[in-house]
Structure formats: structure tokens, C-alpha cells
C-alpha positions in Angstrom: 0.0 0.0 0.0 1.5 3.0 -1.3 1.0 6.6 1.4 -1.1 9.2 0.5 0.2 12.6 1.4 -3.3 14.1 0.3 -5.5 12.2 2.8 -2.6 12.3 5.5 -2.6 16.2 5.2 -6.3 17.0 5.3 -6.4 14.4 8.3 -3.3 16.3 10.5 -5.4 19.4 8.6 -8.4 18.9 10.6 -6.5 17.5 13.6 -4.8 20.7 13.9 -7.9 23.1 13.7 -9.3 21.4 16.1 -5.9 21.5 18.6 -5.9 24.9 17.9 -9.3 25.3 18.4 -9.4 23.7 22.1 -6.7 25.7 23.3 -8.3 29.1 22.3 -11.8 27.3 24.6 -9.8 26.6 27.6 -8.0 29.9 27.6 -11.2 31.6 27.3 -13.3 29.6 29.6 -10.3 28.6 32.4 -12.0 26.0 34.5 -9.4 24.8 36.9 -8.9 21.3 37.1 -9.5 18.7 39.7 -8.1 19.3 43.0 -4.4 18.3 42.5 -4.4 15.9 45.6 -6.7 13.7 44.1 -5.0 13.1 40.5 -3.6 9.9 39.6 -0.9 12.2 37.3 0.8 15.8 37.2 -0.9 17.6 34.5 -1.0 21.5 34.1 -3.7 24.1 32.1 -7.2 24.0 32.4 -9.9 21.5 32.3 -12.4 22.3 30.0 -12.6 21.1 27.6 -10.5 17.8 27.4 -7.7 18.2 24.5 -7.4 14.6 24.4 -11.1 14.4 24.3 -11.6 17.2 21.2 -8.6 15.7 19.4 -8.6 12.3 19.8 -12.2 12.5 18.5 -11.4 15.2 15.9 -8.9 12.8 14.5 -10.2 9.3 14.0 -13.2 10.6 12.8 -11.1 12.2 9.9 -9.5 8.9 9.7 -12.7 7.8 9.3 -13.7 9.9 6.7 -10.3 9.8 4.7 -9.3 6.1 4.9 -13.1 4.9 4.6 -12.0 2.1 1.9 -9.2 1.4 3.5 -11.4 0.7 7.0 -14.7 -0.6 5.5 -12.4 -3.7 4.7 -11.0 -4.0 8.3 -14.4 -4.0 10.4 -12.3 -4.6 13.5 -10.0 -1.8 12.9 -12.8 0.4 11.9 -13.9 -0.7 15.6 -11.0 0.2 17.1 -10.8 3.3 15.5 -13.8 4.4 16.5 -13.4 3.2 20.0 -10.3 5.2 20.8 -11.5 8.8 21.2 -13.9 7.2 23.7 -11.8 5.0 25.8 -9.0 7.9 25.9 -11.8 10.2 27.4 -12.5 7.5 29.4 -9.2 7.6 30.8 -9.0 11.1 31.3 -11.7 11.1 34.2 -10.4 7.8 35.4 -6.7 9.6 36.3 -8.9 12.0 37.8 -7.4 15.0 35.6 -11.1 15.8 33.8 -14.3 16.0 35.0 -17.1 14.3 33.3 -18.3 17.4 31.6 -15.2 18.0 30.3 -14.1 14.9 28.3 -18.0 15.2 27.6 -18.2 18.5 26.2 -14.9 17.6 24.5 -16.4 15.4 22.8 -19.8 17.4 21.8 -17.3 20.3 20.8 -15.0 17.9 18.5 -18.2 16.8 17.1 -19.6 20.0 16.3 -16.3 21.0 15.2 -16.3 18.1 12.4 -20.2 18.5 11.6 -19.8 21.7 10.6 -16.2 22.3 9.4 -14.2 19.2 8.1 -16.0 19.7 4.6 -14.8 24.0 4.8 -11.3 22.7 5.7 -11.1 20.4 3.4 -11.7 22.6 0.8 -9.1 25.1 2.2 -6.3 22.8 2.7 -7.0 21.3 -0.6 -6.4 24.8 -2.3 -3.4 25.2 -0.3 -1.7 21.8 -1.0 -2.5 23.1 -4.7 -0.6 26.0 -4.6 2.3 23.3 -2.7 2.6 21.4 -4.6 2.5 23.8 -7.6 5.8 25.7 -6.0 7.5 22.4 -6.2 
């Protein structure tokens, strides 16, 4: 199987909206995080809403989107793929550095976020790998 740079850019494309995007929320809203006594790990910033959450879900679902052939003949890794923004939410609240509204309004947010702007982005970073790869 031979990589595709397209597909791989729009998916780190929308990945990195949506990174950018969740730092802008958390600077704006700053909800501190669980009382540092009770987390399972050092973390630092704020808590809402949950990177991991808003990325992780911003990311396999452009997976999704991009590599759809390439999943559709995996079922199981489509599975697992699909499984991983939810489990690594999951773990957020379970080391106790995310409440439950946070990894859940994460979530809504990447959501959202993919509803309403992976087709826009698309279309932008496909005009800019254009004018890339027409430099090269």
C-alpha cells in the first residue's frame, strides 16, 4: 500500500484546527482542574474542555472519513478506530485530571467542530496543498 500525502494532510489538517481550536476554549473559559491531591498524574492548564477528548475525537473521525475504503475492509480496525476517542476520554476522568463534563463537552465540541467544518477545511487545505505542490 503506497501513502497518501493528500489524505494524510487533510487528516493532520483537521486534527490541527481542532488542537488549535481547544486551546483558544480553555484559555477563554479557564475551569481549573481537579483538585491536584486527588490526580492519579501531574498535569498543568485547564480543564475544560478535554484536548485529548476534542482531538482524539477530531482525529479518528477524519480517519474515518479519509481512509473509509481502507477501513470498510477492516471491520475490527474500523472498531478500534472508532473506540479510541472514547476509551481515551474515558481515561482522562479515570486519572482524575477531567471531570465528566469536560471529556463530555470535549467530545460534543469535536463533534460539532467536524459536523460543521471538516467539509470547509477540506476545501481550504486542498487549495493550499495546490498552490504546494505547484511551487514544487
Amino acid at each position: 500500500m503506497a501513502v497518501d500525502f493528500k489524505r494524510g494532510f487533510f487528516v493532520m489538517g483537521i486534527w490541527g484546527w481542532a488542537y488549535a481550536m481547544n486551546l483558544i476554549i480553555k484559555h477563554t473559559v479557564r475551569k481549573p482542574r481537579p483538585d491536584a491531591a486527588l490526580r492519579r498524574i501531574a498535569v498543568k492548564g485547564y480543564s475544560f474542555a478535554s484536548g485529548h477528548a476534542v482531538t482524539s475525537l477530531a482525529l479518528y473521525f477524519s480517519i474515518a472519513k479519509f481512509f473509509q475504503p481502507e477501513l470498510a475492509a477492516m471491520p475490527q480496525l474500523y472498531i478500534a478506530v472508532m473506540a479510541m476517542p472514547f476509551l481515551l476520554g474515558l481515561s482522562r476522568v479515570y486519572l482524575r485530571v477531567h471531570f465528566w463534563e469536560d471529556v463530555i463537552g470535549g467530545w460534543t465540541i469535536a463533534y460539532a467542530y467536524f459536523c460543521f467544518f471538516a467539509e470547509p477545511l477540506t476545501a481550504m487545505h486542498a487549495e493550499w496543498l495546490r498552490i504546494i505542490l505547484a511551487a514544487a
